[in-house]
C-alpha positions in Angstrom: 83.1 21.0 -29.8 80.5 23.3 -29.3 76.7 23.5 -30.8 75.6 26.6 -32.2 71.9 27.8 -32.9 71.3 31.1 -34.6 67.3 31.8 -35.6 67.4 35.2 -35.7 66.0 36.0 -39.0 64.0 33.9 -41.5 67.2 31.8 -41.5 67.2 28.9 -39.2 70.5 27.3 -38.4 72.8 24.9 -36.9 76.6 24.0 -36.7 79.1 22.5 -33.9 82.6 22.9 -34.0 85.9 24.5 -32.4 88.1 27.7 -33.5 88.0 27.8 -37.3 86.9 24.4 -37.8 82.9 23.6 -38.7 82.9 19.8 -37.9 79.2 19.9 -39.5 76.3 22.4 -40.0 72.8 22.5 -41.5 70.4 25.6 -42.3 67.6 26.3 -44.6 64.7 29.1 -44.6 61.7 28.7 -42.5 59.1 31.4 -42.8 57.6 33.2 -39.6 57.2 30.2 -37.0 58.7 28.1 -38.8 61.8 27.7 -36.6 60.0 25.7 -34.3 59.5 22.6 -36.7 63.1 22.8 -38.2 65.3 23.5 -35.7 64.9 20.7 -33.7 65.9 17.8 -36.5 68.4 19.7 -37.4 70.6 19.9 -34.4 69.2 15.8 -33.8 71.1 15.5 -37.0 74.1 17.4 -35.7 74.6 15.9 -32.6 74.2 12.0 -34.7 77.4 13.4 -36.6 79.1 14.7 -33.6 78.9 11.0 -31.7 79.6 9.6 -35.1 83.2 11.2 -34.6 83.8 10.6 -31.5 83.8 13.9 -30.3 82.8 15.4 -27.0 79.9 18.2 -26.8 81.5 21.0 -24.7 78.7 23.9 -24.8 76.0 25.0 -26.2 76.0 28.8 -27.8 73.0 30.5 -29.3 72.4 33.6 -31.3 71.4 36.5 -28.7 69.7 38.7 -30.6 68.3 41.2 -31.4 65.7 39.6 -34.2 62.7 37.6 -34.8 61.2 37.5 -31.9 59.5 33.8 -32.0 62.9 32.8 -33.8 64.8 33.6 -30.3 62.9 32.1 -27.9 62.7 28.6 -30.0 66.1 28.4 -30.2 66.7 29.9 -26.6 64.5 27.6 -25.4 65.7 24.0 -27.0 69.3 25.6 -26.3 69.1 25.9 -22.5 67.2 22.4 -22.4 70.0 20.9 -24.2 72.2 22.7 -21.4 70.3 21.1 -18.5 69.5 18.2 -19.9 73.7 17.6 -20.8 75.1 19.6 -18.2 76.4 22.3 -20.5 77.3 25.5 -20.0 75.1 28.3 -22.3 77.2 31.0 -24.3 75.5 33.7 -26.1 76.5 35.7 -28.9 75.3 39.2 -30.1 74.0 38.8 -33.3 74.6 42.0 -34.5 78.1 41.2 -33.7 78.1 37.7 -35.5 77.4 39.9 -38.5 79.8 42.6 -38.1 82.7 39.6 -37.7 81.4 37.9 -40.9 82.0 41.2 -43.0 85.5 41.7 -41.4 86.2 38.7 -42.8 85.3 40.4 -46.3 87.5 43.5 -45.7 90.3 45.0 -46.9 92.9 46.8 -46.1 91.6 50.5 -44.2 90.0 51.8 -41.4 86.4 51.5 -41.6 83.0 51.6 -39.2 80.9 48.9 -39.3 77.0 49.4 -39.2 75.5 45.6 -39.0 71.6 46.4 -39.7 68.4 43.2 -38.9 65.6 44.5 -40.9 62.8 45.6 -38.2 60.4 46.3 -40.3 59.4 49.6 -42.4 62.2 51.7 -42.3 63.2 50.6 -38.9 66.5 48.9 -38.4 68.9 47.3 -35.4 72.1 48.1 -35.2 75.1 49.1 -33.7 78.5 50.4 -34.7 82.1 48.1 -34.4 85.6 49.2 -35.7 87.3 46.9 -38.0 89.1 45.1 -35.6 85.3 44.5 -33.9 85.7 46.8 -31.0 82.2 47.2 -30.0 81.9 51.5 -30.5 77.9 51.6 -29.5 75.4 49.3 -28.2 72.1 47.6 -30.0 69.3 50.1 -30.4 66.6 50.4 -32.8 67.1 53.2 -35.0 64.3 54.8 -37.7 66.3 55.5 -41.0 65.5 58.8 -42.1 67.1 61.2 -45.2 67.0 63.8 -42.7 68.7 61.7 -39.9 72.2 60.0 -40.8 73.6 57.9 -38.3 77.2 59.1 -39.3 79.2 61.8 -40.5 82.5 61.9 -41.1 84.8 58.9 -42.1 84.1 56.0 -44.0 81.4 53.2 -43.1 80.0 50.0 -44.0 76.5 49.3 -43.7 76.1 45.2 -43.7 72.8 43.1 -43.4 69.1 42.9 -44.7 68.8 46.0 -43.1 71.0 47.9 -44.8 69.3 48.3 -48.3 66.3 50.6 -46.5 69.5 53.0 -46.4 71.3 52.4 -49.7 71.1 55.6 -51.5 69.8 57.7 -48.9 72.5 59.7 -47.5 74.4 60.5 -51.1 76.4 63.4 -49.4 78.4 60.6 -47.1 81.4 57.8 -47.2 79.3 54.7 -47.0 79.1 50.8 -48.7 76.3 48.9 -48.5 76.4 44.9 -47.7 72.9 43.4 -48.2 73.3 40.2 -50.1 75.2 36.6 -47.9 75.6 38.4 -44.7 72.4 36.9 -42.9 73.7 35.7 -39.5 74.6 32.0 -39.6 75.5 29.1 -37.1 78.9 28.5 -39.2 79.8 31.8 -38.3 79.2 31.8 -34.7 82.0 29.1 -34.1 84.9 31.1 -33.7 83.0 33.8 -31.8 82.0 30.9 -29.4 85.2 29.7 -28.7 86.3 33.0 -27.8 83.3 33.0 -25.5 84.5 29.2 -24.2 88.0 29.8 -23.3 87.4 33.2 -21.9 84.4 31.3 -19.7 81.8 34.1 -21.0 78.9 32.0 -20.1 75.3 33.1 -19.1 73.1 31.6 -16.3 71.0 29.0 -18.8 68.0 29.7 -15.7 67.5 33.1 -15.9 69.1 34.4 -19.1 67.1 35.8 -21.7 67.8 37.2 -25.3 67.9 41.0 -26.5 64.8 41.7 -27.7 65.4 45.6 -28.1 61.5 45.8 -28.1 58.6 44.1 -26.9 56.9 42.1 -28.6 53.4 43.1 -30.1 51.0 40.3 -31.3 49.2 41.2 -34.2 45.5 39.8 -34.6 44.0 39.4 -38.4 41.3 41.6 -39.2 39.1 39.3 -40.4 39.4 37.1 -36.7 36.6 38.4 -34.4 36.8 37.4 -30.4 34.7 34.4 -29.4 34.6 32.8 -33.0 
């Protein structure tokens, strides 16, 4: 069994299991910062169910980013001290890529390019671009949407993710579907992607191993907070 963690968005999550079974999993929404006081009890909870069945813990896989920025590192974090304190290898999963499988899932029949968009604020987006069999076709950037700017031409695409409404409508001259409602990354999905990861021995050093970020983070002070006070 493996133990996944995805806190990417406002969406804090949890599941363990192996291939395409989901032995257990818990989520709920916790607003900015909030990760920090849910995810914890709900991976205690997991782990309970886990020696409940007699199952063995065989890894430990969390969500890689990009995303919420405070959401990665608290789940980064209690991941790799899980990993020490168990003596677990640490697998990590792009989480732009955990979306683009969940919509594959949803397709049809047809050749299609898959644009899984994290909100990142105004009309700023991350994404990246997979075929419908999930061959990886460009790497995670942040990209400014812009009417004057399409990120595609020709073909047809699918734009998945709270990301993609900023771009619903705004490009009426091209082949594109928009995805923005149940496709927020979640620890259920990340199972099978895991595996993969497991039985291909794609781990990364829990020491030194940090998420994808894609930017730095910026802390942003009220203006109503003066120094000193």
């Amino acid at each position: 069994m493996i133990l996944c963690l995805e806190t990417s968005t406002t969406r804090c999550s949890a599941a363990i299991g192996w291939g395409q079974q989901v032995l257990a999993s818990r989520a709920l929404d916790a607003p900015e910062g909030g990760h920090a006081a849910a995810l914890a009890p709900l991976t205690d909870e997991l782990l309970k169910e886990l020696h409940a069945s007699g199952q063995e813990l065989r890894a430990i896989a969390v969500s890689a980013g990009p995303g919420s920025y405070t959401g990665l590192r608290i789940s980064t974090s209690l991941a790799k001290g899980l990993c020490l304190g168990l003596q677990l290898p640490l697998i990590a999963i792009d989480t732009l890529e955990l979306i683009a499988a969940g919509a594959i899932a949803h397709l049809h029949e047809g050749e299609v390019t898959i644009h899984p968009m994290l909100d990142a604020r105004r009309m700023e987006v991350y994404t990246a671009s997979f075929s419908s069999n999930r061959t990886r076709l460009s790497e995670d950037r942040p990209v400014v949407l812009s009417a004057e700017a399409p990120l595609f031409s020709e073909g047809r695409h699918l734009l998945v993710g709270d990301g993609a409404t900023k771009a619903r409508d705004l490009w009426p001259e091209l082949n594109y579907e928009v995805w923005d409602e149940g496709f927020a990354p979640d620890a259920k999905q990340m199972v099978s992607l895991a595996t993969e990861a497991f039985e291909a021995g794609s781990f990364v050093d829990t020491a030194y191993w940090t998420p994808n970020y894609l930017k730095e983070y910026v802390a942003v002070v009220a203006k109503n907070k003066v120094l000193g006070r």
